[in-house]
C-alpha beads as a LAMMPS data file, in Angstrom:
LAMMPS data file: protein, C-alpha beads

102 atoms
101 bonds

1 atom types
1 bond types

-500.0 500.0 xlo xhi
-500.0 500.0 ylo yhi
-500.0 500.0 zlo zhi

Masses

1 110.0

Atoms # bond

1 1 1 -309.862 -108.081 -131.587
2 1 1 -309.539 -104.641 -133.524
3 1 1 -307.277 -103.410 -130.271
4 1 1 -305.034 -106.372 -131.006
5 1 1 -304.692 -105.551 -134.738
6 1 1 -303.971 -101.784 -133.691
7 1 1 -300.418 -101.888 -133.434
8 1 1 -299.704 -103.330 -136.960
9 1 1 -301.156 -100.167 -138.744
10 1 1 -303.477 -102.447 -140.715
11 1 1 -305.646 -100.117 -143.177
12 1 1 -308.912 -101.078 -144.256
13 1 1 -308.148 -102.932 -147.012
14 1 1 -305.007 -104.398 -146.378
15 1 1 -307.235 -106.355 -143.065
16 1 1 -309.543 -107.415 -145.565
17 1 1 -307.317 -109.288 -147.797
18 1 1 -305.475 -110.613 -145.012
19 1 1 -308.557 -112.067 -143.822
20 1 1 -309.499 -113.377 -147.116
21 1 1 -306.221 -115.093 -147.239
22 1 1 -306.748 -116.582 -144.087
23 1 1 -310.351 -117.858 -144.903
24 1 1 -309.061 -119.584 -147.977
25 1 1 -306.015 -121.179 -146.579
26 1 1 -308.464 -122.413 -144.136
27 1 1 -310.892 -123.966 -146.705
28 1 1 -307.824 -125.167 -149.017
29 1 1 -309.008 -122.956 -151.432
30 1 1 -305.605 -122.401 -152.895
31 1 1 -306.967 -120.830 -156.286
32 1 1 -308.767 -118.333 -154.285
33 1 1 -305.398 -117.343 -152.337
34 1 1 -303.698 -116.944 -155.763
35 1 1 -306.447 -114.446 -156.792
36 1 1 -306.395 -112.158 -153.325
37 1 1 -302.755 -111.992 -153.892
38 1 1 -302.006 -111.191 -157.109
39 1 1 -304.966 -108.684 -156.539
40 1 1 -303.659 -107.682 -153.188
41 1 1 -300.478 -107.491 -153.307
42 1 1 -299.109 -104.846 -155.492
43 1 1 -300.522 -101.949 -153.723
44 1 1 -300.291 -103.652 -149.955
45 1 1 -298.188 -101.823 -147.784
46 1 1 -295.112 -103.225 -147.668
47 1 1 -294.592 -103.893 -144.225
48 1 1 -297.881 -106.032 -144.777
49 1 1 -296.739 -107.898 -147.582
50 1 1 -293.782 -109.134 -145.473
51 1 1 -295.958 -111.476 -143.457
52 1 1 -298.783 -111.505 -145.390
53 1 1 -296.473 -113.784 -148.401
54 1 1 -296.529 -116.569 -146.240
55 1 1 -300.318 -117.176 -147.764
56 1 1 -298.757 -118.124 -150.895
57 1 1 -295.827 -119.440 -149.443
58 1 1 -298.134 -122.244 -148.187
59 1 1 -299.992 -122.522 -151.737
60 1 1 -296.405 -123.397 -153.163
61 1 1 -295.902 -126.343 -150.810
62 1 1 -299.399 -127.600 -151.446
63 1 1 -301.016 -126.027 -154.917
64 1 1 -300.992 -127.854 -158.171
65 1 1 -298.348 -127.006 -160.767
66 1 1 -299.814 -124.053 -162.273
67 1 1 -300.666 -122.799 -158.984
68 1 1 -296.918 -122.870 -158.032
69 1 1 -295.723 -121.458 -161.105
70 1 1 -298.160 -118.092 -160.552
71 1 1 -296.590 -118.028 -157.256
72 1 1 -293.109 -117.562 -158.422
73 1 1 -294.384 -115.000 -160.648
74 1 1 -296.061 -112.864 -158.313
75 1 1 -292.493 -113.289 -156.096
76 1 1 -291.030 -112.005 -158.977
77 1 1 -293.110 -109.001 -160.095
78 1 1 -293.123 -107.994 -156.292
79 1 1 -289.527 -108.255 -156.014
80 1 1 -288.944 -106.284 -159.453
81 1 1 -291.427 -102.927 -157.475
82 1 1 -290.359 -103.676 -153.826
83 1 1 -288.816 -99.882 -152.090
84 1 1 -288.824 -101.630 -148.544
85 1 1 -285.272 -103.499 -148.037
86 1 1 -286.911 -106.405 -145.404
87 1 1 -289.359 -107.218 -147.793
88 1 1 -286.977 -107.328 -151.204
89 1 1 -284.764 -109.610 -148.639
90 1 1 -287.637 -112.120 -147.679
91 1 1 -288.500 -112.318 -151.786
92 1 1 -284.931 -112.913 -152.554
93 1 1 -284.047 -115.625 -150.243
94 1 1 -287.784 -117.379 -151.114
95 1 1 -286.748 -120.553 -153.041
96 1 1 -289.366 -122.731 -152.450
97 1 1 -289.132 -126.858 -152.204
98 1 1 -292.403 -128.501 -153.606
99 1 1 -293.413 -131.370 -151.181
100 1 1 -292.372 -135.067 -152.216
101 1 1 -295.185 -136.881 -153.779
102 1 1 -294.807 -140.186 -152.423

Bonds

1 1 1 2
2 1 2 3
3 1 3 4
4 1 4 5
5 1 5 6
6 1 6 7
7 1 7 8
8 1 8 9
9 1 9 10
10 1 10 11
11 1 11 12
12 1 12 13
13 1 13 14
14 1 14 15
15 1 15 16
16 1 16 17
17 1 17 18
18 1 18 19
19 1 19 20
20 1 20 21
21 1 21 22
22 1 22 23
23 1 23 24
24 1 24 25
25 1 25 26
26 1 26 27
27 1 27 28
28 1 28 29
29 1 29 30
30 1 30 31
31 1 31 32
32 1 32 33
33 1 33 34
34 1 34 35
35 1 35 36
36 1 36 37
37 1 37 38
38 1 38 39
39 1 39 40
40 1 40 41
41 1 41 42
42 1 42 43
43 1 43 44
44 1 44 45
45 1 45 46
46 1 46 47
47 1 47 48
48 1 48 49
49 1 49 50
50 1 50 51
51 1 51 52
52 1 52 53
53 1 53 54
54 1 54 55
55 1 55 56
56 1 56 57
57 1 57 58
58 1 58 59
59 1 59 60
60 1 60 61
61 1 61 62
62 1 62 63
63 1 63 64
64 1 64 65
65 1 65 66
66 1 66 67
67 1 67 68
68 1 68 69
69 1 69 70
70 1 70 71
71 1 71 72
72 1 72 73
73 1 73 74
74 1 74 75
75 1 75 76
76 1 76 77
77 1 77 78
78 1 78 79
79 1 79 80
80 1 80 81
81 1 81 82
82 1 82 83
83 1 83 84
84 1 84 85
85 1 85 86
86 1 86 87
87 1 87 88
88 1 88 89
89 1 89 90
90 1 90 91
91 1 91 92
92 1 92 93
93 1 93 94
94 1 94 95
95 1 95 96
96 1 96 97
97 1 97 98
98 1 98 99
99 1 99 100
100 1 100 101
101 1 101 102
């Protein structure tokens, strides 16, 4: 596995919050998510952070209200320190759409 990580650069620490991201998506355990990112994110390399938002991308589609409302914060305070142009782009264009309640 760690040879097919090698090519993204990964450092220690930005693997292990991936992987914490991916273990709580897994278990639904959207709060958790929040918490990894907002811990995470603001000293994650950028070029990580540009796939790595997708975690809470899928916590706004399926988190409760607060839950969304953190994630538009954290878009916004990573937007507002963001030097790398791709990921600025990706937080710019992120508008979310909750899902319908039915």
């Amino acid at each position: 596995m760690m040879q097919r990580l090698k090519p993204y650069h990964l450092n220690d620490k930005d693997l292990d919050a991936c992987l914490l991201l991916t273990e709580n998506l897994m278990k639904k355990d959207y709060e958790r998510v929040l918490t990894v990112a907002e811990k995470s994110f603001p000293t994650m390399d950028e070029s990580t952070l540009a796939w790595a938002f997708w975690a809470v991308a899928h916590v706004y589609s399926n988190g409760d209200d607060t839950q969304k409302a953190r994630v538009l914060q954290l878009r916004d305070k990573l937007k507002a320190q963001a030097k790398n142009d791709e990921l600025r782009s990706i937080l710019e264009q992120y508008h979310p759409q909750s899902k319908s309640k039915a």
